[in-house]
C-alpha positions as CSV (number, residue, x, y, z in Angstrom):
1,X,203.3,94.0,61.7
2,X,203.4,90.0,62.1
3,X,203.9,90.7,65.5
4,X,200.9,92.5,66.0
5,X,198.8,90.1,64.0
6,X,200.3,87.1,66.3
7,X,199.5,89.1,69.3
8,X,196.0,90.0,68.0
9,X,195.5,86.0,67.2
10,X,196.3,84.9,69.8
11,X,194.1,87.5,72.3
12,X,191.6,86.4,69.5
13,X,192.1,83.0,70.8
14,X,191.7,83.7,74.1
15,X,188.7,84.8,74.4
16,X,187.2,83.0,72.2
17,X,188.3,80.1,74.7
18,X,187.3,82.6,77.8
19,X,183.6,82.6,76.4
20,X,183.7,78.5,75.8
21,X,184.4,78.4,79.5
22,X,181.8,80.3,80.9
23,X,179.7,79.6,79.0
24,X,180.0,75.7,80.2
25,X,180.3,77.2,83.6
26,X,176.6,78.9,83.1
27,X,175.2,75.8,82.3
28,X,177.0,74.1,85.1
29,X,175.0,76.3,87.3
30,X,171.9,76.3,85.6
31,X,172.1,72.3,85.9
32,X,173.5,72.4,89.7
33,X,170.3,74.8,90.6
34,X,167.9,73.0,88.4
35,X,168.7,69.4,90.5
36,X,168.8,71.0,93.7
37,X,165.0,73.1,92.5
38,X,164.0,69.6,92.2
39,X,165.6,67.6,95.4
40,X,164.0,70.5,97.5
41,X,160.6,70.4,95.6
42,X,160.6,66.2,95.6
43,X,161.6,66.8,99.8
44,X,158.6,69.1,100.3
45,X,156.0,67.3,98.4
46,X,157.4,64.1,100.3
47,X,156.6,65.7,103.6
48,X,153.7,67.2,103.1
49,X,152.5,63.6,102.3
50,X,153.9,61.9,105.4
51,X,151.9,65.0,106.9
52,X,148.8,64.2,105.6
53,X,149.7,61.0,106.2
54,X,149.7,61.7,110.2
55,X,146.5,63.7,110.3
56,X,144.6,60.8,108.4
57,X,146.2,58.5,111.1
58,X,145.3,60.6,113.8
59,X,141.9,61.1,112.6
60,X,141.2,57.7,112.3
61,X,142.3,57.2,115.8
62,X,139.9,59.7,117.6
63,X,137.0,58.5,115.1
64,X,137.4,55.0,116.8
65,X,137.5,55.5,120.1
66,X,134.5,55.5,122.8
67,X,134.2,57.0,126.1
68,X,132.9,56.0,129.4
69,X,129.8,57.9,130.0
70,X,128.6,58.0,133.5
71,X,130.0,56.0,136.5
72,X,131.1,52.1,136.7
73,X,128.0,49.6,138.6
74,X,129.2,47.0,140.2
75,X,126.6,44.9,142.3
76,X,127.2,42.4,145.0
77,X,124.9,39.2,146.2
78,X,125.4,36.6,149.3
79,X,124.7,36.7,152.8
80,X,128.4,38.2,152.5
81,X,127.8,40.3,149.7
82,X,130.5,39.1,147.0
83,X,131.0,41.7,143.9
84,X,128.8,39.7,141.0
85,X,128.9,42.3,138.2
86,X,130.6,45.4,136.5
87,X,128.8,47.0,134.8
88,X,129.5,50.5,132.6
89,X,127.9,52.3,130.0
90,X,129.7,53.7,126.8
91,X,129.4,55.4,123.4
92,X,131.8,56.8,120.3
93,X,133.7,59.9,121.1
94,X,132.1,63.2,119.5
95,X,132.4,62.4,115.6
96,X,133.5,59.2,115.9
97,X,132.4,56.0,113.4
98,X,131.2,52.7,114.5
99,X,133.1,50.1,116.9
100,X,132.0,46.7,116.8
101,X,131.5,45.5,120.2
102,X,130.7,41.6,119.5
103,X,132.5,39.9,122.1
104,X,132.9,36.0,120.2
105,X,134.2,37.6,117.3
106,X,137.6,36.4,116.4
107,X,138.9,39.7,114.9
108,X,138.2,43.4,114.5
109,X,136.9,43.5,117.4
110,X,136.8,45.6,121.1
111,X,138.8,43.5,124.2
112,X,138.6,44.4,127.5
113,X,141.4,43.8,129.7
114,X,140.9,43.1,133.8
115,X,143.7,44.0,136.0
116,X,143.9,43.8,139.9
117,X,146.6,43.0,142.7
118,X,145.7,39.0,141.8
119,X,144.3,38.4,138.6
120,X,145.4,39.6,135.4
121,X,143.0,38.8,132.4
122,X,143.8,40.2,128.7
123,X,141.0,38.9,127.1
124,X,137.7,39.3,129.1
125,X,134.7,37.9,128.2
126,X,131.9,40.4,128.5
127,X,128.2,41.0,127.1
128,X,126.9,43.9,125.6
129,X,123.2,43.7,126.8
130,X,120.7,46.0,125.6
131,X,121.4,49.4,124.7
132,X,120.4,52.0,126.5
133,X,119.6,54.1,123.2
134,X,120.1,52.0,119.9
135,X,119.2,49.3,117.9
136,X,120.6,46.6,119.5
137,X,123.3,45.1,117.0
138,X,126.8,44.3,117.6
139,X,128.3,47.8,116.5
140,X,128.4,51.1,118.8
141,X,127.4,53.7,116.6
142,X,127.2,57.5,116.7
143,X,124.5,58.3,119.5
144,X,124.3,54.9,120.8
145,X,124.5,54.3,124.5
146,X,125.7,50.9,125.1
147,X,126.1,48.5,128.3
148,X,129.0,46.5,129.0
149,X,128.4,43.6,132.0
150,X,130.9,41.7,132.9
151,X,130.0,39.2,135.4
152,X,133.1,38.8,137.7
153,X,131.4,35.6,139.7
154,X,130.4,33.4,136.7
155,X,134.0,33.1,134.6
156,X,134.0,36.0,132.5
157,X,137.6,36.8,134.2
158,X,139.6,34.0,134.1
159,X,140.9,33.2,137.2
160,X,137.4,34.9,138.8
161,X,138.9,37.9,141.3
162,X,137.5,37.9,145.2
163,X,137.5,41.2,145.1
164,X,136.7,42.7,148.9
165,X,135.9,46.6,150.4
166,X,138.8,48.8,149.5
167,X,140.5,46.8,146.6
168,X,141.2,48.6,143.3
169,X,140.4,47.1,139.9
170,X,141.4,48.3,136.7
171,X,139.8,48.2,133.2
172,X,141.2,48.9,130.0
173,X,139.2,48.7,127.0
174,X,140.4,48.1,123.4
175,X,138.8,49.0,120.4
176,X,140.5,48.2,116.9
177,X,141.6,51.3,115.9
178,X,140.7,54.2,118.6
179,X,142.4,55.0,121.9
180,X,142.5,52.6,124.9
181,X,140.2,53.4,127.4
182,X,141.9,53.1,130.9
183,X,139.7,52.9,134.1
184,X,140.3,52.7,137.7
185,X,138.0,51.9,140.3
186,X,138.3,51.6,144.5
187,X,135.8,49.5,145.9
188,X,134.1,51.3,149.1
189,X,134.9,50.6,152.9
190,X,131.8,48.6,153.0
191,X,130.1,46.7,150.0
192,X,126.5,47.4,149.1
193,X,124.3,45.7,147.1
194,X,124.4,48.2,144.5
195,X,127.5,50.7,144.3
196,X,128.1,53.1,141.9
197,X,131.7,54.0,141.4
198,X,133.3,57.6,140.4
């Protein structure tokens, strides 16, 4: 009879223990999928913030940026007929917010590049004028029509350019936030006093 009280103690004992261990091996689990429920929760509420990060970003960009609208003027004087001005009208993309377009500001401001097979200027000087529709401040706004001269004879490009028929001349304008505008023109076979350039 001891025998069988010993053997019952002891398979007592054992499970008693058997129990103890799963039961710390549940709660192993229950703590292993808890901390990975919250690594993979933390990693997508992280993303979806860089995300919305991005699109705010990206938004900002196309709200800042202007467009060309219409062709690029450039006029030519002299007996020899030497090009004197660019000129080239532009407004905000579709939706877009203001771009300040003072030209002696020192920052937050819209710089226009002039590029050609001689002269390489980063920093143009250039005037606004009048706007074509507006109310003639230093911002472009939404359905403003602004025009840019830059006067290629008198300094504003720095060395001045002798540009001639057939050479190419690039523009690249920079606002502060929106996309850089990049254009290139060819000058025609033979200069006129007024040429309008696709």
């Amino acid at each position: 009879m001891k025998k069988v009280l010993r053997l019952f103690r002891l398979a007592r004992d054992e499970q008693g223990i058997t129990g103890l261990e799963t039961a710390i091996i549940l709660i192993a689990f229950v703590v292993v999928a808890t901390i990975f429920a919250f690594v993979v929760l933390t990693t997508g509420v992280f993303s979806s913030e860089r995300g919305k990060e991005t699109v705010f970003a990206g938004l900002q960009k196309a709200r800042g940026s202007m467009e060309l609208r219409g062709g690029v003027v450039v006029t030519a004087t002299g007996t020899t007929l030497a090009v004197d001005d660019i000129q080239l009208a532009v407004a905000t993309a579709a939706g877009g917010e203001s771009i300040p377009m003072d030209p002696v500001a020192t920052n937050n401001r819209t710089v226009i590049a002039y590029r050609d097979d001689s002269t390489v200027d980063n920093d143009v000087t250039y005037a606004t004028g009048t706007d074509i529709v507006g109310d003639n401040d230093t911002l472009l706004e939404p359905g403003e029509l602004k025009v840019i001269t830059i006067d290629v004879d008198g300094g504003d490009i720095s060395p001045a350019p002798s540009l001639a028929a057939n050479d190419r001349f690039t523009l690249e304008i920079q606002t502060p936030v929106g996309a850089v505008i990049d254009i290139t023109r060819q000058l025609p076979a033979e200069l006129a006093a007024v040429m309008q350039l696709h």
